[in-house]
Legacy VTK file of the C-alpha trace (Angstrom):
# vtk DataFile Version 3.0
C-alpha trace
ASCII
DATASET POLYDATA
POINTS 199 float
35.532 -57.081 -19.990
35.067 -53.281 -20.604
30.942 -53.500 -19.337
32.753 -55.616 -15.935
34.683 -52.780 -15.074
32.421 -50.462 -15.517
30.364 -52.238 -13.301
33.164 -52.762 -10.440
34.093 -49.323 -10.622
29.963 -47.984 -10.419
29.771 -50.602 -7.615
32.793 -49.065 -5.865
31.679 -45.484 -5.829
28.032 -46.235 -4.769
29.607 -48.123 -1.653
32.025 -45.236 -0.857
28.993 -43.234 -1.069
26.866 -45.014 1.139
29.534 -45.339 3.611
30.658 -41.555 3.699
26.523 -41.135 4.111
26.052 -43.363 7.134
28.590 -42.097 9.347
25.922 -38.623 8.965
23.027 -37.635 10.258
20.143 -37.314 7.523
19.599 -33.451 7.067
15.783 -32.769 7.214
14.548 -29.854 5.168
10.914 -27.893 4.679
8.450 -26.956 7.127
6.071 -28.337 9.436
2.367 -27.908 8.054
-0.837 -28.849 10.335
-3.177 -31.120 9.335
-5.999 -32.905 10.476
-7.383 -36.647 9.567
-10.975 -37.122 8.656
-12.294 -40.125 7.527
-8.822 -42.211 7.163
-7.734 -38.897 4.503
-4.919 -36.600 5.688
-5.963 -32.986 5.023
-3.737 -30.084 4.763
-4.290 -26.908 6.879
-2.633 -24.256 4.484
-3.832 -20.245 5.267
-3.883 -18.731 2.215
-2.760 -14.959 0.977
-6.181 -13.086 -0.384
-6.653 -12.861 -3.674
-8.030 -10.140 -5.747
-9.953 -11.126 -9.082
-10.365 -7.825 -11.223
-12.232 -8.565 -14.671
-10.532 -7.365 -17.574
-12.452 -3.858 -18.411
-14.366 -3.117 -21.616
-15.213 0.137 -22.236
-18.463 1.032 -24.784
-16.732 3.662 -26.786
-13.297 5.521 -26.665
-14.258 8.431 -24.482
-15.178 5.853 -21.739
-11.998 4.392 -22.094
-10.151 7.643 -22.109
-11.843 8.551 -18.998
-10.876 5.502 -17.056
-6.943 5.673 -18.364
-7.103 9.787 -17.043
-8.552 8.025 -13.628
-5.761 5.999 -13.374
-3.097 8.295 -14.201
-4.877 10.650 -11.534
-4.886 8.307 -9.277
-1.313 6.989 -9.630
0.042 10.689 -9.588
-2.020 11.666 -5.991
-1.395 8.393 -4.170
1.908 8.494 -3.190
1.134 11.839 -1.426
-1.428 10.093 0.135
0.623 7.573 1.430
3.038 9.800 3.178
0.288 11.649 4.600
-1.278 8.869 6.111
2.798 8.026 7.333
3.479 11.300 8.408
0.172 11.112 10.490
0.539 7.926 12.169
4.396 9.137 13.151
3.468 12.529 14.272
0.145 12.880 15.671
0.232 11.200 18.748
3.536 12.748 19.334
1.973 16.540 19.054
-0.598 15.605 20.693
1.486 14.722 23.444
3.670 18.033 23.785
1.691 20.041 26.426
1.063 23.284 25.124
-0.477 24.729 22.428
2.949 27.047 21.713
4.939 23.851 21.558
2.379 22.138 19.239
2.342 25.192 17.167
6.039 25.196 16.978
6.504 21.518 15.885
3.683 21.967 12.809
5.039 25.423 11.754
8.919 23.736 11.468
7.231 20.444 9.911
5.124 22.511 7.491
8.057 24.316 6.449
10.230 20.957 5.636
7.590 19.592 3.795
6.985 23.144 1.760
10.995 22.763 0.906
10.581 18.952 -0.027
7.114 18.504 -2.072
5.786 22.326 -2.695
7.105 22.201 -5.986
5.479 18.520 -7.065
2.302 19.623 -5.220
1.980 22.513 -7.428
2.181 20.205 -10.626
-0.946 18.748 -9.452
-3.919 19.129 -11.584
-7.480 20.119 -10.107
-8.733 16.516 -10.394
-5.660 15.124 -8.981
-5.975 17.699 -5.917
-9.591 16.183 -5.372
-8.206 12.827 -5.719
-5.777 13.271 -3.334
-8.001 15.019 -0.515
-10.293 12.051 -0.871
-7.100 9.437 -0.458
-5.894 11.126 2.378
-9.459 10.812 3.908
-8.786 7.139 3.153
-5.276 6.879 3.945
-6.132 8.766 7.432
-9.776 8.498 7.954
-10.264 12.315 8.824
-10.648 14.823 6.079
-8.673 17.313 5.370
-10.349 20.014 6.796
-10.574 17.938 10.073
-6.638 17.448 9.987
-5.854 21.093 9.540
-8.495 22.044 12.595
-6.829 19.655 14.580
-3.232 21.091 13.605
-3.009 24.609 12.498
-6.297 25.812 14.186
-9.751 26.591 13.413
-8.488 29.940 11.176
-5.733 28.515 9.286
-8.858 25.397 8.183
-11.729 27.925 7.289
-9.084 30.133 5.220
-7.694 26.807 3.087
-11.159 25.590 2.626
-12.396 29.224 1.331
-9.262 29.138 -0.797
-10.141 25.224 -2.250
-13.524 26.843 -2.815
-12.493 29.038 -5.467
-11.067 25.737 -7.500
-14.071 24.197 -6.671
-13.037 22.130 -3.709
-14.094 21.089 -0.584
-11.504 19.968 2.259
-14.903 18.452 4.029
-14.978 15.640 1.255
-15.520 11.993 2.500
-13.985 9.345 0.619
-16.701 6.551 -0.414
-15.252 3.519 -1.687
-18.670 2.096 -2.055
-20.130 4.830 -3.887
-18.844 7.394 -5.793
-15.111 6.441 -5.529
-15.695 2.776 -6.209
-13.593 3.313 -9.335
-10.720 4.727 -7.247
-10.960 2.617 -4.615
-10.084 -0.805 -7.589
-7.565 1.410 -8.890
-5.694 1.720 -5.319
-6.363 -2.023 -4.740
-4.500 -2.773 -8.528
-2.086 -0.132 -7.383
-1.374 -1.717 -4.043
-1.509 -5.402 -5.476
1.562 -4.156 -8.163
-1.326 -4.485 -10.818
-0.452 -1.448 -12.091
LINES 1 200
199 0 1 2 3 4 5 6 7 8 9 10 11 12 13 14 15 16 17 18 19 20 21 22 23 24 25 26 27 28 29 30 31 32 33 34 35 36 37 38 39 40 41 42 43 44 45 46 47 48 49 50 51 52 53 54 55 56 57 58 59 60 61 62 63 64 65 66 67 68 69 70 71 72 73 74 75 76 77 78 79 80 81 82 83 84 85 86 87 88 89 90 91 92 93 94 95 96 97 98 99 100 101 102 103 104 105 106 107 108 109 110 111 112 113 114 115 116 117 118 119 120 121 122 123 124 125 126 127 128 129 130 131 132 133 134 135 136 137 138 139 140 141 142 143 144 145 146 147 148 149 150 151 152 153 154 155 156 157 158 159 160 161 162 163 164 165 166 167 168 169 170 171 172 173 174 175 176 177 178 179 180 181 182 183 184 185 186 187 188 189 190 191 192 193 194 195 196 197 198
């Protein structure tokens, strides 16, 4: 007798379910995905996000892989810089370029120089030499003009030749290309793990 009303009662509630259910309309849910048919097969036409395969690194001795864990920390200290640079001149160069005199452009770097001096003067000066040539390289990536070119273009032809004189002594050069297929190829991976949330 117990099983019978059990199954009344399970009969009961499935029909009060079903009933409540028709009187709505069925609520359709996901995504529309394209797909083609070939050969009586439905395929899928999913894009894809790039991947990045990085092979774990081994190193031949301890110095090697002390050298490599310095590059990274090197590059992980210079590249935010970088990436405000590359920021700041998207957002601002077309807009200088657009005032109409030289006195006006002059103005606008001078009072931009001088927030950026009160912001970041004190992290930039924490900066080692090898992170300093790290970052002129990124922002040669980041911007694809070196520094030198960027300070021409900006503070004038004196204000360039004095800073690159000055890198000179710490044996700099402003002029420095970034090569991500040469002789940065090891900072360029770095970036990409950097960028990917790798590291």
């Amino acid at each position: 007798m117990r099983h019978f009303t059990c199954f009344v009662f399970l009969l009961f509630f499935s029909v009060a379910v079903f009933a409540s259910a028709a009187g709505q309309e069925p609520s359709l849910q996901g995504e529309t995905i394209a797909a083609r048919v070939e050969n009586g097969d439905t395929l899928l036409l999913i894009e894809l996000q790039p991947v990045e395969v990085v092979a774990s690194r081994e190193f031949k001795n301890r110095f090697e892989a002390w050298r490599y864990n310095r590059l990274v920390r090197n590059v992980k200290a210079a590249y935010p810089y970088a990436l405000l640079a590359g920021e700041m001149f998207e957002e601002y160069g077309e807009y200088i370029m657009s005032l109409e005199s030289d006195r006006e452009r002059r103005r606008f770097t001078r009072e931009m120089e001088r927030e950026l001096r009160e912001e970041l003067e004190d992290d930039l000066k924490r900066l080692t030499v090898s992170q300093g040539l790290i970052l002129i390289k990124l922002i040669d990536r980041q911007t694809r003009h070196t520094t030198y070119d960027i300070l021409k273009d900006y503070r004038g032809t004196f204000s360039a030749i004095f800073w690159q004189s000055l890198s000179r002594l710490f044996g700099l050069s402003l002029r420095t290309e970034y090569d991500p297929n040469g002789s940065d190829r090891m900072i360029e991976e770095i970036v990409q793990m950097i960028e990917a949330g790798q590291l």
